[in-house]
Wavefront OBJ file of the C-alpha trace (Angstrom):
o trace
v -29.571 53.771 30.554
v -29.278 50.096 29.005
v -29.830 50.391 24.983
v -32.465 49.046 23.856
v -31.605 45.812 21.671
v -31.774 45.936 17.962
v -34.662 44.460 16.453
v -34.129 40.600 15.208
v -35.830 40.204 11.753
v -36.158 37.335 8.952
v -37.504 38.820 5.909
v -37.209 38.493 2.330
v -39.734 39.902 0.125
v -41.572 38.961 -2.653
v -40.069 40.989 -5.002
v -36.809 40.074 -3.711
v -37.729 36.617 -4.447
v -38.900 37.358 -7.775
v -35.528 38.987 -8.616
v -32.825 36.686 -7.300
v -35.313 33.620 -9.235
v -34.227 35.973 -12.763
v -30.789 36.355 -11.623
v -28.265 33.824 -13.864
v -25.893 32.902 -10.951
v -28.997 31.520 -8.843
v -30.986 29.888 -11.755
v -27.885 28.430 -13.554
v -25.754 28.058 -10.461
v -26.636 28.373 -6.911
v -29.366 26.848 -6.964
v -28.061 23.111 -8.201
v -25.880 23.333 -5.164
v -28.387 23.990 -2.627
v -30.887 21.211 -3.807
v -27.730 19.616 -3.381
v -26.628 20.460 0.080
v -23.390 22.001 -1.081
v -25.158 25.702 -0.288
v -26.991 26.657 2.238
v -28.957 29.590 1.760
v -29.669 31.523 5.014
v -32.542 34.089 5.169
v -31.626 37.500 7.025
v -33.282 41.161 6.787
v -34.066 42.094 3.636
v -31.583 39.302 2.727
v -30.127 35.865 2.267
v -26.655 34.469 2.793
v -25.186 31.771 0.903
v -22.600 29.407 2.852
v -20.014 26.896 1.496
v -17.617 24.591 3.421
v -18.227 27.429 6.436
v -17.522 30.442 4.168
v -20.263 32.820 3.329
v -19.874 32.410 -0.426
v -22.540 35.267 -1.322
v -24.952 38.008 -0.204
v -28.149 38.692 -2.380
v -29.601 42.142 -1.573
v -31.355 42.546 -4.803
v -27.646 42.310 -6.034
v -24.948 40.041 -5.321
v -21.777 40.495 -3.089
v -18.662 38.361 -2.230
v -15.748 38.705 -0.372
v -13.011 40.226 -3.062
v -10.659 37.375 -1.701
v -12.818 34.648 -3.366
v -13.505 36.709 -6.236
v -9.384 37.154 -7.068
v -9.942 34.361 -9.813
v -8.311 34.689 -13.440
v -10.361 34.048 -15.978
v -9.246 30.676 -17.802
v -6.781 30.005 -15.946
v -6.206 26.535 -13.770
v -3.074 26.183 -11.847
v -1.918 27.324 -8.429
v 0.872 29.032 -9.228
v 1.236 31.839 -12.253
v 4.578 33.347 -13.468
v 5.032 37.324 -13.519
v 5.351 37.197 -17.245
v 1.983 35.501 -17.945
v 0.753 38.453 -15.983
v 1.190 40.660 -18.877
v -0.193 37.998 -21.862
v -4.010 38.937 -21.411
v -4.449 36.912 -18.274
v -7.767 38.716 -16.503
v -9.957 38.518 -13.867
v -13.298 37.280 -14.134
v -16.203 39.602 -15.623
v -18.890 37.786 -13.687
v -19.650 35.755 -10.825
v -21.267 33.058 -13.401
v -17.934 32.902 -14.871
v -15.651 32.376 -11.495
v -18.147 30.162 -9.881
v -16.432 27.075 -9.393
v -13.199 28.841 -8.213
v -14.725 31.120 -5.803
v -16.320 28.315 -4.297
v -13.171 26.513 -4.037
v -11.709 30.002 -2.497
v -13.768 30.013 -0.590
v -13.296 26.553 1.243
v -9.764 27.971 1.723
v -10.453 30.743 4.096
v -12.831 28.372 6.492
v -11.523 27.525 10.133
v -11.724 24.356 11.669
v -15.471 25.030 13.689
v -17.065 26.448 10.747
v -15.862 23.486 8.855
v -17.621 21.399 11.284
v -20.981 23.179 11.359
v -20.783 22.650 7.437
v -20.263 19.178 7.612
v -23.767 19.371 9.596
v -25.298 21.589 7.225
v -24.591 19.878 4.310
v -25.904 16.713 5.269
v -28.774 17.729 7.622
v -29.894 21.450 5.724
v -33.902 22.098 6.081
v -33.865 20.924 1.755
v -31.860 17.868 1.641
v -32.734 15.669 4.347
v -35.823 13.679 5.201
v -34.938 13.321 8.784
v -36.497 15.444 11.481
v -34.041 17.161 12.579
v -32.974 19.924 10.587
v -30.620 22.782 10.377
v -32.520 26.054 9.766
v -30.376 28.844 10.530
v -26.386 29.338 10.804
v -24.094 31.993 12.376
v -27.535 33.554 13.556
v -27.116 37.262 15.255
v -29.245 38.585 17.806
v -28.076 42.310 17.270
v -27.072 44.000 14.280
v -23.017 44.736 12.995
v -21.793 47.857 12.792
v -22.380 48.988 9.346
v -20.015 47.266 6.771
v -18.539 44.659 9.015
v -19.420 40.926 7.877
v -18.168 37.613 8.547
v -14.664 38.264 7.537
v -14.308 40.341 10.923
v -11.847 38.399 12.722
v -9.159 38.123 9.372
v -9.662 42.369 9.295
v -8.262 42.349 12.917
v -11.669 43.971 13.588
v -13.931 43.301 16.756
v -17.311 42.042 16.498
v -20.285 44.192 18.196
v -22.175 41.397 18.527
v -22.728 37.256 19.177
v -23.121 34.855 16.002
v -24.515 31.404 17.773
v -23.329 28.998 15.305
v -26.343 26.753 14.523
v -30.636 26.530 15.052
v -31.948 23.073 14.655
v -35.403 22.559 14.192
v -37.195 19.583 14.901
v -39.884 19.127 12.422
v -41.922 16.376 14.401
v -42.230 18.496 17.501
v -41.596 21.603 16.108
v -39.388 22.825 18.337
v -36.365 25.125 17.608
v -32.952 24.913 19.483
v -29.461 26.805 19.378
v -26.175 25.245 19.622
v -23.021 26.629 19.869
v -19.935 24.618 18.167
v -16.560 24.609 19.570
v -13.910 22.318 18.286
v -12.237 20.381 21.666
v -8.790 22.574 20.460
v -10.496 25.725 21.116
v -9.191 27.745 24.305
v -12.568 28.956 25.463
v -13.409 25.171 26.650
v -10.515 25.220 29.354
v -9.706 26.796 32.147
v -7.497 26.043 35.373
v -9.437 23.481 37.752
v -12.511 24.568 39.985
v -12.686 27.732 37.409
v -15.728 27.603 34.660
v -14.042 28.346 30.780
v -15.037 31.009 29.191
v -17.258 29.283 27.382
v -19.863 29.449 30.162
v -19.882 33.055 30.112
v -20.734 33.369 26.464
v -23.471 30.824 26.765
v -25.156 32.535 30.012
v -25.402 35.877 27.536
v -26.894 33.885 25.136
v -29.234 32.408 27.141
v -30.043 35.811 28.343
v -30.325 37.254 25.089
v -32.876 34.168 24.219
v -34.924 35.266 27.348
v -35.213 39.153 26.553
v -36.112 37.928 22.269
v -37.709 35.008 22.949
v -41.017 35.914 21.454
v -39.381 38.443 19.077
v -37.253 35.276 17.914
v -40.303 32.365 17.563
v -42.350 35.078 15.312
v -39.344 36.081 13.169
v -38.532 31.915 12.571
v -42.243 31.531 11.437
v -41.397 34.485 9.101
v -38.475 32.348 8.031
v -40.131 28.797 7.313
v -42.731 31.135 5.140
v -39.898 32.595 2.931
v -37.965 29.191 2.339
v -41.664 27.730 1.447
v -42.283 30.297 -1.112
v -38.506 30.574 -2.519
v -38.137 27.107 -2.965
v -41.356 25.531 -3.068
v -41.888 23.192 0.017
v -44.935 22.008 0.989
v -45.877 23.179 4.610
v -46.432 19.853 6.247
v -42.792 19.116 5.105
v -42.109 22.596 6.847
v -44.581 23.182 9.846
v -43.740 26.387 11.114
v -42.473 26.287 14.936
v -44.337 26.403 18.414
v -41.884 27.043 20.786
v -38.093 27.681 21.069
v -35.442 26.076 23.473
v -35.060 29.579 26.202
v -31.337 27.458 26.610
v -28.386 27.277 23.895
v -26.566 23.696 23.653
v -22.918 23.388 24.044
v -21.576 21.253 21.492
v -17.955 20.081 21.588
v -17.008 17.998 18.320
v -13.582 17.009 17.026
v -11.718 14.516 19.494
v -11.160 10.960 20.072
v -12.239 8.633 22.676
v -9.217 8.943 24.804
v -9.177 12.666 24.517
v -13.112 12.537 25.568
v -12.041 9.818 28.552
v -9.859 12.133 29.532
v -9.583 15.891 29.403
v -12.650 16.287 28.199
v -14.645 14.513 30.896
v -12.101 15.141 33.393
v -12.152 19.050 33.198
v -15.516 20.102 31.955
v -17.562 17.410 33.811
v -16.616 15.933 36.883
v -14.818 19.446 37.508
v -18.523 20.940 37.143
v -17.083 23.512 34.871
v -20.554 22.864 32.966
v -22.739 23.324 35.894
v -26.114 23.557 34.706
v -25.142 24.052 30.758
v -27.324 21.543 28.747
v -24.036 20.080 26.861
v -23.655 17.067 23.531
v -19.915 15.596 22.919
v -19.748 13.854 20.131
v -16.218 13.473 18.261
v -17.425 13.727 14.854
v -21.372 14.436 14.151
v -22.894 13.116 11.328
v -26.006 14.836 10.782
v -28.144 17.011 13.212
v -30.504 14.695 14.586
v -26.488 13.296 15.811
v -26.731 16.698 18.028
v -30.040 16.582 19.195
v -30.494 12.905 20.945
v -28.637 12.345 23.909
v -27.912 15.893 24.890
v -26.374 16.399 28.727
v -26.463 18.747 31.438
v -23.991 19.615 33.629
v -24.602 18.379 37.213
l 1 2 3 4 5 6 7 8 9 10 11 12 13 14 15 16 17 18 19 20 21 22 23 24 25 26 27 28 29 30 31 32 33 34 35 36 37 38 39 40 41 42 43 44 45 46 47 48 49 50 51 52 53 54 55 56 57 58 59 60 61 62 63 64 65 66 67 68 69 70 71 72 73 74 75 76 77 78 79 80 81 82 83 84 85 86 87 88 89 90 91 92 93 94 95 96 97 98 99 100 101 102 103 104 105 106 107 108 109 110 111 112 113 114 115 116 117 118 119 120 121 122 123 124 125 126 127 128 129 130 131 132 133 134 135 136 137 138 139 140 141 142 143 144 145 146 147 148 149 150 151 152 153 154 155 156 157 158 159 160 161 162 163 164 165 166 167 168 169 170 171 172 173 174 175 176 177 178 179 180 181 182 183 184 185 186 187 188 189 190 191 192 193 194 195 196 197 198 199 200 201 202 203 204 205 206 207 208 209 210 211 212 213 214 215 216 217 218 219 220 221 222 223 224 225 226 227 228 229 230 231 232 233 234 235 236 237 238 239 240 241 242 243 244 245 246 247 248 249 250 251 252 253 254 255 256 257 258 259 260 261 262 263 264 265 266 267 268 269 270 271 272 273 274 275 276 277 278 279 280 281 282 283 284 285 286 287 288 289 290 291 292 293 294 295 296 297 298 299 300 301 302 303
């Protein structure tokens, strides 16, 4: 018998709210940076994720939680490099994340690959707080069924195997109010190629999408309603600025990003499109996006 798929939820409670509000890292730190765009909070169940530069930077539960590779920081101390002597002349670790902010953000940064670097470039510019345009970005690294307990988004560094698919980005178009999913792969990545008349892998991972959309698509619309409620309440937005959506998009966008013209002109179009690798895949290549309304106009299908 086929198990039956975890349940998808968006919720963050009142109380929750209330809490992370009182918290000092939020009020006297996070949340500069995500009126900024340099955050971008991301509502899960029961919780909310805090990105930077592609990173999750923090987890708020009711308490917060960061990878202890970003949190390695010395208190005080500036440079790159430390001798083993100054190890033993008081140098110490951080007592709080207040403290180490800046420097676990920057850690952070450092552990990001090259495609979640490019969905926060998107983020950052087009997040559902600091744009005016449309077309927003709601939701990142969004997963239909739930991890094993204590895995996160350090999985593939542990040399342990996700149990589930993270589609990289939700856009939401504010006008129409329709949500969409696109996956991001960098033109480098090896699941975009395969040998000639073959599809790349890529097409297998968005057909289970796509069927995972189909099975949750009501399950997913009601849970993004509960999701444009919580950002309203947390942070304050007026509902016509964030209608909540109507219908979702049953198909996930490829999006290819990072190459040049010739590259595009060439393998790109070449292998993927008059090769019919895409077949049917509603597709956007665009070298280097600069904000999500970039991703959603002149989107492709694969003939």
């Amino acid at each position: 018998m086929d198990k039956t798929p975890d349940t998808f939820k968006r919720t963050f409670s009142c109380t929750l709210q209330s809490s992370l509000k009182a918290s000092a890292l939020y009020s006297q730190k996070l949340v500069s940076d995500i009126r900024l765009g340099k955050v971008f909070p991301a509502f899960r169940n029961g919780a909310i994720d805090f990105y930077h530069k592609g990173g999750k930077l923090f987890e708020y539960t009711g308490k917060f939680a960061t990878h202890v590779k970003y949190a390695s920081v010395l208190h005080g101390y500036e440079k790159y490099y430390i001798r083993e002597e100054e190890l033993r002349v008081g140098v110490q670790l951080i007592k709080n994340f207040v403290e180490g902010y800046s420097r676990i953000k920057e850690n952070c940064a450092l552990y990001t690959g090259v495609e979640a670097s490019g969905v926060a470039a998107i983020y950052e510019r087009s997040g559902y707080l600091n744009t005016q345009d449309d077309i927003v970005v709601l939701d990142i690294e969004v997963s239909l069924q739930a991890l094993d307990a204590g895995l996160n988004n350090e999985i593939v560094e542990t040399k342990l195997k996700r149990t589930q698919d993270r589609i990289d980005l939700l856009l939401y178009n504010r006008k129409t109010r329709v949500l969409c999913f696109f996956e991001a792969k960098h033109y480098s990545n090896k699941e975009l190629w395969s040998t000639k008349n073959t599809n790349p892998p890529v097409v297998k991972q968005l057909q289970r999408y796509n069927n995972q959309l189909a099975v949750r698509h009501e399950e997913i619309l009601r849970e993004y309603k509960n999701y444009v409620e919580i950002a309203r309440q947390l942070f304050e937005i007026p509902t016509e600025v964030l209608p909540d959506p109507v219908s979702l998009d049953p198909e996930v966008v490829l999006l290819v990003f990072g190459f040049d013209s010739d590259q595009k002109n060439g393998r790109l179009e070449t292998l993927l499109v008059e090769d019919f690798s895409l077949a049917g895949i509603p597709y956007r290549f665009i070298g280097n996006p600069s904000s999500a309304t970039d991703l959603w106009t002149n989107i492709k299908r694969g003939e």
